[in-house]
N, C-alpha and C positions, 0 to 999 in steps of 0.2 A: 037897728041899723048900726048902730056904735058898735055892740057884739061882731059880727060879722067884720067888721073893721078889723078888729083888734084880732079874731080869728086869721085873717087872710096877712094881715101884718106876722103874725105870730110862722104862718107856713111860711114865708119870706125870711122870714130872719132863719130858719130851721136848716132850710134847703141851702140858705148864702155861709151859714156854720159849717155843713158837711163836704160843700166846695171849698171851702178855706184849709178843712182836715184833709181834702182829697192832693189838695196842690202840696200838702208843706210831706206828704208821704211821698208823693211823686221825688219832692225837692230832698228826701233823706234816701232817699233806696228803695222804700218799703214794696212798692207797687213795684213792677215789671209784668210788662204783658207779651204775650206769649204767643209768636207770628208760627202758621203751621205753613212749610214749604215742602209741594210735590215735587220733585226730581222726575220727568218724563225720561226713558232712555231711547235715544234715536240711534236707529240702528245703522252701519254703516252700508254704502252698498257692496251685494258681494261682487268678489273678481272673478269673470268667467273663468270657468277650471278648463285648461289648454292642457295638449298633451306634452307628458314630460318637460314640462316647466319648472320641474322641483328642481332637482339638481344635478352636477354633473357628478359623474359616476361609472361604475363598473354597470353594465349593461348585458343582456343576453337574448340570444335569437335563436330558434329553432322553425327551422323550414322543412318543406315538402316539396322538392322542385323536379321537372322534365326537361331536356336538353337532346336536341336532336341536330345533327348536320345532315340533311340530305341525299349532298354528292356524294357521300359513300357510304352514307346507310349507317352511321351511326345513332346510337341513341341511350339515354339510361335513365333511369327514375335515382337522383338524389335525396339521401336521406343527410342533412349537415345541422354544426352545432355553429353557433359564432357568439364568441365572448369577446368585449373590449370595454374599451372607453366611452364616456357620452360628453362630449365637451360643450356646456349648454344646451340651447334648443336646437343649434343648425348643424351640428359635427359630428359624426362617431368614427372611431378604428378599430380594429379591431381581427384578430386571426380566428378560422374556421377549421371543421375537419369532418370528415362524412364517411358516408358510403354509397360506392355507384354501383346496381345492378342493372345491367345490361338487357334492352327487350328490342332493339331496334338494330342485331347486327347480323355485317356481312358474314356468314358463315363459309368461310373458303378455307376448308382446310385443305384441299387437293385442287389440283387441275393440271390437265395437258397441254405440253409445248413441246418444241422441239430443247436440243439444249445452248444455244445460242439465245434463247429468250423465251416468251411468252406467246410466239406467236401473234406478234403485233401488239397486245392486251397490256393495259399500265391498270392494274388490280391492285386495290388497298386489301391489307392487311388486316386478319379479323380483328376486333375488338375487345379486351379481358371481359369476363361476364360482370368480373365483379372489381374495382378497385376501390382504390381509399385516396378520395379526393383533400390535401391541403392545401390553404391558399388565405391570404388576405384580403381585408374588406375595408372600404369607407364608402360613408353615407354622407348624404349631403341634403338636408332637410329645406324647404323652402316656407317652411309655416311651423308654427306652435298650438297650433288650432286640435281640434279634436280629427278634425280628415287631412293628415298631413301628408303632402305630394314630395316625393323625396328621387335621385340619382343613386344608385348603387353600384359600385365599381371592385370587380372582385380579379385577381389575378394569382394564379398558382399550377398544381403539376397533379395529376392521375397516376397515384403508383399502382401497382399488382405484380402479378408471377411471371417467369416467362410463358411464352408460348410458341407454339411449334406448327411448323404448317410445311407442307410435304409436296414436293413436283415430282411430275410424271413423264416421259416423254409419250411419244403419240402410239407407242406399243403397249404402254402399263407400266414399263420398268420405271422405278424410280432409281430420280435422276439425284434430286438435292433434299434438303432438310433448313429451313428456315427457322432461325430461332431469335424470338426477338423481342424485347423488354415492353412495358406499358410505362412508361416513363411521359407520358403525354402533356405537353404544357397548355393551360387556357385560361381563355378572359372571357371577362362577362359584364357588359356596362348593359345595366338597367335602370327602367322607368317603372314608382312604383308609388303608393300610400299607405298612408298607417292609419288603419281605422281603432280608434277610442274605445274600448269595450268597459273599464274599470280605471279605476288613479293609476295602477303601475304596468297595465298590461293592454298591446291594443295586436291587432292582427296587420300584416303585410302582406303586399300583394302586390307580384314582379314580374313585368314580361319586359325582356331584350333580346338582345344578340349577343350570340354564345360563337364561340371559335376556338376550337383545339389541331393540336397536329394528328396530322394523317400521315401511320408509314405504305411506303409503296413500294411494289416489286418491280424492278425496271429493269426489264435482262440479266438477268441475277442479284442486279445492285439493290439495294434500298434507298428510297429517295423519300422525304419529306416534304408535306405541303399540308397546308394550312384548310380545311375546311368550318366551312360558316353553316350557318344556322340562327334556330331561335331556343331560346331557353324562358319559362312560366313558372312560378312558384308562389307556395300559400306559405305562411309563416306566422308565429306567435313571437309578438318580442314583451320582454319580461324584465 
């Protein structure tokens, strides 16, 4: 029994020694223990990607548009380019320049009257087949979104060749020779959206009303008036 005494006294003093060396290392330096820290990374949320949010800028548009007045039988399939500005998400300006071929005109190169007039008859004047539409633009965007609803307002003038258109009187004999420029001014306020395809590139898509001059023959005179219509177009802007 004594034995076992002096054994468990003997672990007691052993184990109170190695705590005494364990504090007085703590108390110089010796020991330093050694904390392991995970860094989790949380990620942030993204920002929905809207159209042309990045920045403003030089801009560019190429379309495919149709334009037709009616009352006199005009019409043409544009081919145009538009470069400008992009002033944030809701503004552009911008100048254009194209090409009009001709599928929808009056073909009058002749007809009979007497020579006092027409014969009653106020008849517009053919159409050039082909001209070269310049003119300026501004948009006006209403959203940032990837389906942006936008106002398009375009204003400018149809040049080409002259052209020549020939009266008759009521025998055959000709009477006069008509010659007369394509100098034609128009506008064009449309409603339209830019559909998102890529970051820098989305499609447009424009129906309005289109209105240019009309010339006319009015008892020899030439007279001017305004015919309306509508105007449709697909576009890439870039």
């Amino acid at each position: 029994m004594r034995r076992i005494i002096l054994i468990f006294a003997a672990i007691a003093l052993s184990l109170s020694t190695a705590e005494a060396q364990q504090d007085e290392r703590y108390s110089q330096g010796v020991f330093t223990e050694t904390t392991t820290v995970t860094h989790h990374k949380i990620d942030k949320p993204k920002k929905e990607r809207t159209l042309h949010e990045t920045k403003s800028g030089y801009q560019q548009h190429t379309s495919l548009s149709w334009w037709w007045t009616p009352e006199a039988g005009h019409g043409a399939l544009r081919l145009s380019y538009i470069g400008g500005y992009r002033f944030g998400n809701y503004f552009f300006a911008g100048a254009g320049a194209g090409i009009d071929v001709g599928i929808l005109n009056t073909y009058i190169h002749e007809w009979h009257g007497d020579s006092y007039g027409l014969g009653g008859s106020l008849l517009p004047l053919p159409m050039q087949s082909i001209a070269i539409p310049l003119f300026a633009n501004i948009k006006c965007y209403f959203t940032k979104r990837g389906v942006a609803p936008h106002l398009s307002f375009s204003a400018g003038a149809r040049f080409s060749t002259f052209k020549k258109v020939k009266k008759y009187d009521t025998n055959g004999r000709h009477i006069q020779t008509f010659k007369h420029s394509a100098v034609d001014p128009f506008f064009e306020l449309a409603a339209g959206i830019n559909c998102r395809i890529s970051d820098n590139n989305s499609i447009t898509l424009q129906l309005g009303y289109y209105t240019h001059r009309v010339l006319y023959i009015d008892h020899s005179n030439y007279r001017g008036e305004w015919g309306h219509g509508l105007a449709c177009s697909i576009g890439l802007t870039f």
